[in-house]
VMD Tcl script that builds the backbone (N, CA, C; Angstrom):
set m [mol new atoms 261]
animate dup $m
set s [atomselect $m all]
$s set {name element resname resid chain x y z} {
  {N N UNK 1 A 27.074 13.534 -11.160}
  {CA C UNK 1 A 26.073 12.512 -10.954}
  {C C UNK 1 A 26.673 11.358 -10.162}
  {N N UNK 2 A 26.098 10.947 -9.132}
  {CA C UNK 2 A 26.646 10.343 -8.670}
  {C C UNK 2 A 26.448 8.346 -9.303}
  {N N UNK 3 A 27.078 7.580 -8.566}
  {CA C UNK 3 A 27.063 6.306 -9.443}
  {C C UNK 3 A 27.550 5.582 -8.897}
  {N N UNK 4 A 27.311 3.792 -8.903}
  {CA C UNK 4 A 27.605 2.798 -7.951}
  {C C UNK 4 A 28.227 1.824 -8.976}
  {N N UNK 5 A 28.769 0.814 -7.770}
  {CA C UNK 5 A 29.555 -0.445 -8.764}
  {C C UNK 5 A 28.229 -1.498 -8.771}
  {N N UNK 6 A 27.093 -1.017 -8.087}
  {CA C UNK 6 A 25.852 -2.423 -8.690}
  {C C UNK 6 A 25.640 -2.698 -10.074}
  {N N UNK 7 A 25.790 -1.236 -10.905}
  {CA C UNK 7 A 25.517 -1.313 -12.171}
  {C C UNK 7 A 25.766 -1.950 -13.381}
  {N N UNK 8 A 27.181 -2.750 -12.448}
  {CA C UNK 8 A 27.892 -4.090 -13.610}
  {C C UNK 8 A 27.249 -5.383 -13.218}
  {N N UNK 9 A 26.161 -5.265 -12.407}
  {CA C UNK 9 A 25.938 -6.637 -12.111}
  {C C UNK 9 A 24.359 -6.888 -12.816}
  {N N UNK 10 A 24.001 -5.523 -13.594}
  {CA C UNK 10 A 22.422 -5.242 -14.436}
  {C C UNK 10 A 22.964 -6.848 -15.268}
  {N N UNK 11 A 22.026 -7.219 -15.820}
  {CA C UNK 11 A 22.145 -8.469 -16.570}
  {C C UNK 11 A 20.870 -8.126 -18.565}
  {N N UNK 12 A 21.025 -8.520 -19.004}
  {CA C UNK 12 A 20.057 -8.445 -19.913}
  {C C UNK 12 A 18.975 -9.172 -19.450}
  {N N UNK 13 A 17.928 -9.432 -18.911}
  {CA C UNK 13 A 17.112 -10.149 -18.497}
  {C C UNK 13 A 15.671 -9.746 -19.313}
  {N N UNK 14 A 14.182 -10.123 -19.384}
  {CA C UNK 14 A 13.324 -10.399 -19.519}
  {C C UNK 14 A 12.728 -10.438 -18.222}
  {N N UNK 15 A 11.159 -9.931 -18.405}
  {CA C UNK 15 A 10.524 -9.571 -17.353}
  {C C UNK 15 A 9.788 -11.566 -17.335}
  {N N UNK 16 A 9.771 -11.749 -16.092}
  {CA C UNK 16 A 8.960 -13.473 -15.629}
  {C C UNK 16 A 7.631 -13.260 -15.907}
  {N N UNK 17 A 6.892 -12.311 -15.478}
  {CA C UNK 17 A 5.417 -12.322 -15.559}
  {C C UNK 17 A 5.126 -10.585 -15.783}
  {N N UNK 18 A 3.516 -10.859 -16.146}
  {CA C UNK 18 A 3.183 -9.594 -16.428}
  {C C UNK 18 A 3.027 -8.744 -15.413}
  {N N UNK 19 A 2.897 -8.678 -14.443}
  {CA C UNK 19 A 2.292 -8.372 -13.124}
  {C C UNK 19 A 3.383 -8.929 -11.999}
  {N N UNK 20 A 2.686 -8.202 -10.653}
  {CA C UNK 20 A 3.669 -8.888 -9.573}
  {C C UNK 20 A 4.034 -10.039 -9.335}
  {N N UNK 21 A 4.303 -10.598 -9.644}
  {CA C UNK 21 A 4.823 -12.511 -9.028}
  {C C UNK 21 A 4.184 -12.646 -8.043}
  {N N UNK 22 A 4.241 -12.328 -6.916}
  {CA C UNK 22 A 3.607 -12.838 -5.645}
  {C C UNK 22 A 2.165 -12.041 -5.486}
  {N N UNK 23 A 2.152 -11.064 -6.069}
  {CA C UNK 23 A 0.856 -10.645 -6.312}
  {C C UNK 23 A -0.547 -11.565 -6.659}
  {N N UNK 24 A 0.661 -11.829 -8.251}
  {CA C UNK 24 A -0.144 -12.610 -9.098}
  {C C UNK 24 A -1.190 -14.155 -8.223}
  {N N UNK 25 A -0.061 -14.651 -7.585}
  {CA C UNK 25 A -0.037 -16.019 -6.920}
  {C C UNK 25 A -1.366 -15.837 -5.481}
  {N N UNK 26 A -1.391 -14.445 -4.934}
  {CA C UNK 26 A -2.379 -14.186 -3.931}
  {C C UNK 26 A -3.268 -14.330 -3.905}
  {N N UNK 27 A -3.568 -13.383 -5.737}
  {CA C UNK 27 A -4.992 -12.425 -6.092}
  {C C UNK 27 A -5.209 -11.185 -5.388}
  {N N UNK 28 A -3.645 -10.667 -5.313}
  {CA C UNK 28 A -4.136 -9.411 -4.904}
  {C C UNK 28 A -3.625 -8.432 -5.358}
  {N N UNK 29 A -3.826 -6.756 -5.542}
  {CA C UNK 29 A -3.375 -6.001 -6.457}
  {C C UNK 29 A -1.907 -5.018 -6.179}
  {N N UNK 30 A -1.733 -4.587 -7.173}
  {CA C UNK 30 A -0.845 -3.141 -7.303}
  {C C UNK 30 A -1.072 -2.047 -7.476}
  {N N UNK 31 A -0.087 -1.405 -7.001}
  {CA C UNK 31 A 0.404 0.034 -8.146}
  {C C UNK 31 A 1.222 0.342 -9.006}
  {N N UNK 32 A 2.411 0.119 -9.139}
  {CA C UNK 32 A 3.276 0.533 -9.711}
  {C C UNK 32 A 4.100 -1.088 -9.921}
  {N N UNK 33 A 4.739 -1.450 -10.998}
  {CA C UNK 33 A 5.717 -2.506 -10.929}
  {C C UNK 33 A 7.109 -2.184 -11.871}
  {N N UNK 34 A 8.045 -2.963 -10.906}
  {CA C UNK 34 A 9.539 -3.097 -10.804}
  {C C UNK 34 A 9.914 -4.146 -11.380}
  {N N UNK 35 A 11.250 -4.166 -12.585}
  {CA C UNK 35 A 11.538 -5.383 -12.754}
  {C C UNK 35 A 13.327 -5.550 -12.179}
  {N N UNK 36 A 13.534 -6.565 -11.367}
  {CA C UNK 36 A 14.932 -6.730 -10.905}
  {C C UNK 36 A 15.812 -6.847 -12.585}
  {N N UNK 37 A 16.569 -5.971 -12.501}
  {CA C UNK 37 A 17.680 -6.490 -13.607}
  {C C UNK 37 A 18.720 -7.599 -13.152}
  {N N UNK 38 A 18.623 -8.135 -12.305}
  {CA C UNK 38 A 19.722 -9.259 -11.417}
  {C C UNK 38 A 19.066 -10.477 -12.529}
  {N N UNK 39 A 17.823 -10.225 -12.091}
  {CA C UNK 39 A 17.212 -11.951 -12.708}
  {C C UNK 39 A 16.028 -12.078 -13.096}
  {N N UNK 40 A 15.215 -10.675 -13.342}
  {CA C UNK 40 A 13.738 -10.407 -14.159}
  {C C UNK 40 A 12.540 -10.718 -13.319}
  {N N UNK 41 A 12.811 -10.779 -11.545}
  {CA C UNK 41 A 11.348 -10.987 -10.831}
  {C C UNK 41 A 11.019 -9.505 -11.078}
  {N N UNK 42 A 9.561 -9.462 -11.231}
  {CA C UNK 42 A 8.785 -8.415 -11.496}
  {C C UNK 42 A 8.215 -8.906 -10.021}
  {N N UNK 43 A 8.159 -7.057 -9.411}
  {CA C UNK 43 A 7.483 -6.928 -7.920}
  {C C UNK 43 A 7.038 -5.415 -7.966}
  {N N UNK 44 A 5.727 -5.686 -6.838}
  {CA C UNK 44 A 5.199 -4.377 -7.093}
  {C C UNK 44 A 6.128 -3.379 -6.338}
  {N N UNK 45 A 5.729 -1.791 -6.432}
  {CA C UNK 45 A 6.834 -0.657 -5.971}
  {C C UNK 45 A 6.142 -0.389 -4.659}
  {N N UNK 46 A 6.672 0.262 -3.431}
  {CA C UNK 46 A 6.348 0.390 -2.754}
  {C C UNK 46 A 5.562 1.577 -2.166}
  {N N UNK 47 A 4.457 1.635 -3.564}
  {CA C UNK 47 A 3.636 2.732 -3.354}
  {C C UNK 47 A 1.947 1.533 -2.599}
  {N N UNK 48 A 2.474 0.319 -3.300}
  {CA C UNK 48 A 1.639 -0.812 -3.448}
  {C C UNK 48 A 1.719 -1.599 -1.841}
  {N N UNK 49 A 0.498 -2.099 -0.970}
  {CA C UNK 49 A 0.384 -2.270 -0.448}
  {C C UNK 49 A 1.701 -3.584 0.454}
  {N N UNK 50 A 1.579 -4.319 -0.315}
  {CA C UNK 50 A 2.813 -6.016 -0.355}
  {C C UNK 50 A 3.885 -5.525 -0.668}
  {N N UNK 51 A 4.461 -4.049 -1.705}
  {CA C UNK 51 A 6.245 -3.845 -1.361}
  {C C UNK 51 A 6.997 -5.205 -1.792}
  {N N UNK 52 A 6.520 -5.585 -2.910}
  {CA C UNK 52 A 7.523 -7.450 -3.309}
  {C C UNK 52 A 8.755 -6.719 -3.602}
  {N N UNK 53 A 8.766 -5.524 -4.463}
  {CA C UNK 53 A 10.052 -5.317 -5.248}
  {C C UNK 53 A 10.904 -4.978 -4.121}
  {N N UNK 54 A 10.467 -4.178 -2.890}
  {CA C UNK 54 A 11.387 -4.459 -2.004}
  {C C UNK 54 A 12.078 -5.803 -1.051}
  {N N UNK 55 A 10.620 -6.316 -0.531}
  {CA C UNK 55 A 11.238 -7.699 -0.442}
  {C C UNK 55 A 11.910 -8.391 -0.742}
  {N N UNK 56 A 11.569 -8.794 -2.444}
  {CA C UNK 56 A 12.864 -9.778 -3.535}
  {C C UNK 56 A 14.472 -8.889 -3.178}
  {N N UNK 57 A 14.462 -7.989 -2.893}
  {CA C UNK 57 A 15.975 -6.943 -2.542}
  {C C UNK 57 A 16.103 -7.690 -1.212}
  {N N UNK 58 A 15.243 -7.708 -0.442}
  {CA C UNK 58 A 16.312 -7.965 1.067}
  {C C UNK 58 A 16.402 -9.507 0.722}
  {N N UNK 59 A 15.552 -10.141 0.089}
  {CA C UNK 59 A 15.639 -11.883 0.305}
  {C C UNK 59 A 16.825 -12.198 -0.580}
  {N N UNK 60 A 17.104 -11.695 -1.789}
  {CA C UNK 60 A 17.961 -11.739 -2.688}
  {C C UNK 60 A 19.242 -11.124 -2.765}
  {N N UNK 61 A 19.365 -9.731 -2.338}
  {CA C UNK 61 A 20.478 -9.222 -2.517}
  {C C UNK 61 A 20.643 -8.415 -3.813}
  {N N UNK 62 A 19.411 -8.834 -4.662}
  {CA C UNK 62 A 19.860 -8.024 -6.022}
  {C C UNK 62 A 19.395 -6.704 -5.625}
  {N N UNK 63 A 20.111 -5.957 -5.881}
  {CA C UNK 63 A 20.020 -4.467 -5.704}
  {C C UNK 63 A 19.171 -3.365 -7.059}
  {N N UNK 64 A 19.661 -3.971 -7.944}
  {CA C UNK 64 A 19.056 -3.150 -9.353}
  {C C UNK 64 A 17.347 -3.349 -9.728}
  {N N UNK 65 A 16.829 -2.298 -9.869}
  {CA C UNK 65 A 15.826 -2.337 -10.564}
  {C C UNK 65 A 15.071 -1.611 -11.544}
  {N N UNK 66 A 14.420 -2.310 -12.415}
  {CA C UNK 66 A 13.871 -0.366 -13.473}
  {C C UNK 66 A 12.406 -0.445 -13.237}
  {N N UNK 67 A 11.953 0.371 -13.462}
  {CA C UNK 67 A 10.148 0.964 -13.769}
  {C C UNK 67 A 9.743 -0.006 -14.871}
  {N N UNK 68 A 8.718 -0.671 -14.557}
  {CA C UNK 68 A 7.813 -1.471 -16.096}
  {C C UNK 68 A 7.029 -0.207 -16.341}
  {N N UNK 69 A 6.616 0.761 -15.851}
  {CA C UNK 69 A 5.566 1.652 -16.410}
  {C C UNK 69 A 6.008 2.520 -17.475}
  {N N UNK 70 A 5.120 1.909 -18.367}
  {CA C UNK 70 A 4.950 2.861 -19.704}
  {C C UNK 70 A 5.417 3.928 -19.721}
  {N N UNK 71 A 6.289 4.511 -20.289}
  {CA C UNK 71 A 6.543 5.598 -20.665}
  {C C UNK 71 A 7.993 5.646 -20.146}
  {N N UNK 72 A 8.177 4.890 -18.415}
  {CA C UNK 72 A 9.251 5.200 -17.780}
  {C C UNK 72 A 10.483 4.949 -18.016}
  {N N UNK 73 A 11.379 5.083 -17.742}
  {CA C UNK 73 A 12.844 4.866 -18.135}
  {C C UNK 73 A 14.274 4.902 -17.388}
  {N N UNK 74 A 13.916 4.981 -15.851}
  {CA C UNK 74 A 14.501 5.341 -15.098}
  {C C UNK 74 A 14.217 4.178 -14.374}
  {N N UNK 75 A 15.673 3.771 -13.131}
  {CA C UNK 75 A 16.088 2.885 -12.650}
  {C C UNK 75 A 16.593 2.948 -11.191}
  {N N UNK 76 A 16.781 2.070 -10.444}
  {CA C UNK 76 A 16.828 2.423 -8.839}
  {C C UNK 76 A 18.359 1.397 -7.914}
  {N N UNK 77 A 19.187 1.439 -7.406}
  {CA C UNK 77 A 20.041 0.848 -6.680}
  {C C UNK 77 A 19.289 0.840 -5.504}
  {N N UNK 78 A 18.892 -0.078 -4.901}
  {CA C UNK 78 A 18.665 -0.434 -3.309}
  {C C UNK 78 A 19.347 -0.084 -2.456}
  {N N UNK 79 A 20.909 -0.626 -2.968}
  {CA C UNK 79 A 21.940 -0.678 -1.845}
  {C C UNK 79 A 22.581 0.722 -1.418}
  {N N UNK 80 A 22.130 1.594 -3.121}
  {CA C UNK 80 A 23.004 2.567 -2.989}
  {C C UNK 80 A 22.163 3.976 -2.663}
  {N N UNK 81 A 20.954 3.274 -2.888}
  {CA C UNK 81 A 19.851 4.567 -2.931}
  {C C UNK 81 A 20.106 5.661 -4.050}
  {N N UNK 82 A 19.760 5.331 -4.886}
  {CA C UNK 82 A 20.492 6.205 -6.301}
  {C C UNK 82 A 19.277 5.695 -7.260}
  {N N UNK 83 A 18.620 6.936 -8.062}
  {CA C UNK 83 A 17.893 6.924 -9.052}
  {C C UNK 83 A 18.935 6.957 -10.264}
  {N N UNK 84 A 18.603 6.243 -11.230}
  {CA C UNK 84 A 18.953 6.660 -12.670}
  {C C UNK 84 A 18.282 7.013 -13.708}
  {N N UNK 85 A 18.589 8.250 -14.629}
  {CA C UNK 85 A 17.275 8.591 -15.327}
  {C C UNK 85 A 16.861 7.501 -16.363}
  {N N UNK 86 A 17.600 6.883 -16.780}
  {CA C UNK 86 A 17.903 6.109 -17.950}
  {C C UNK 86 A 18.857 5.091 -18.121}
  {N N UNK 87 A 18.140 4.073 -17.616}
  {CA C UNK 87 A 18.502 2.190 -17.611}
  {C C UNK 87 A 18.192 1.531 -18.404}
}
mol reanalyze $m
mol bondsrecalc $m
mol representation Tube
mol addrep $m
């Protein structure tokens, strides 16, 4: 399996809002949402029209993120392009 050094930089964090952040702030919708483990912005996935969770990655640099969707449990490196089943 392969594996990156982003993974020491996951933080314990808390999700900021229920929904996309910049979504929220528009009024406009999603599909899928991401929460950064760097620092807890929640952004939508880029199945979703606006792509925040990618954005907050290039504006930020934080690379880590997991699935808010129910059920999910699996996690993503930006930098490294690497799924994890379980974050």
């Amino acid at each position: 399996m392969q594996s990156c050094e982003h993974v020491k930089q996951i933080q314990n964090v808390t999700p900021n809002t229920k929904g996309c952040e910049e979504c929220l702030q528009m009024g406009d919708r999603w599909v899928h949402l991401r929460v950064c483990l760097i620092c807890g912005h929640v952004g939508c996935c880029d199945s979703s029209k606006n792509k925040h969770a990618t954005k907050h990655y290039h504006a930020t640099g934080h690379p880590m993120v997991k699935s808010l969707e129910p059920g999910e449990v699996w996690g993503y490196c930006y930098a490294d392009d690497i799924f994890y089943e379980e974050i």
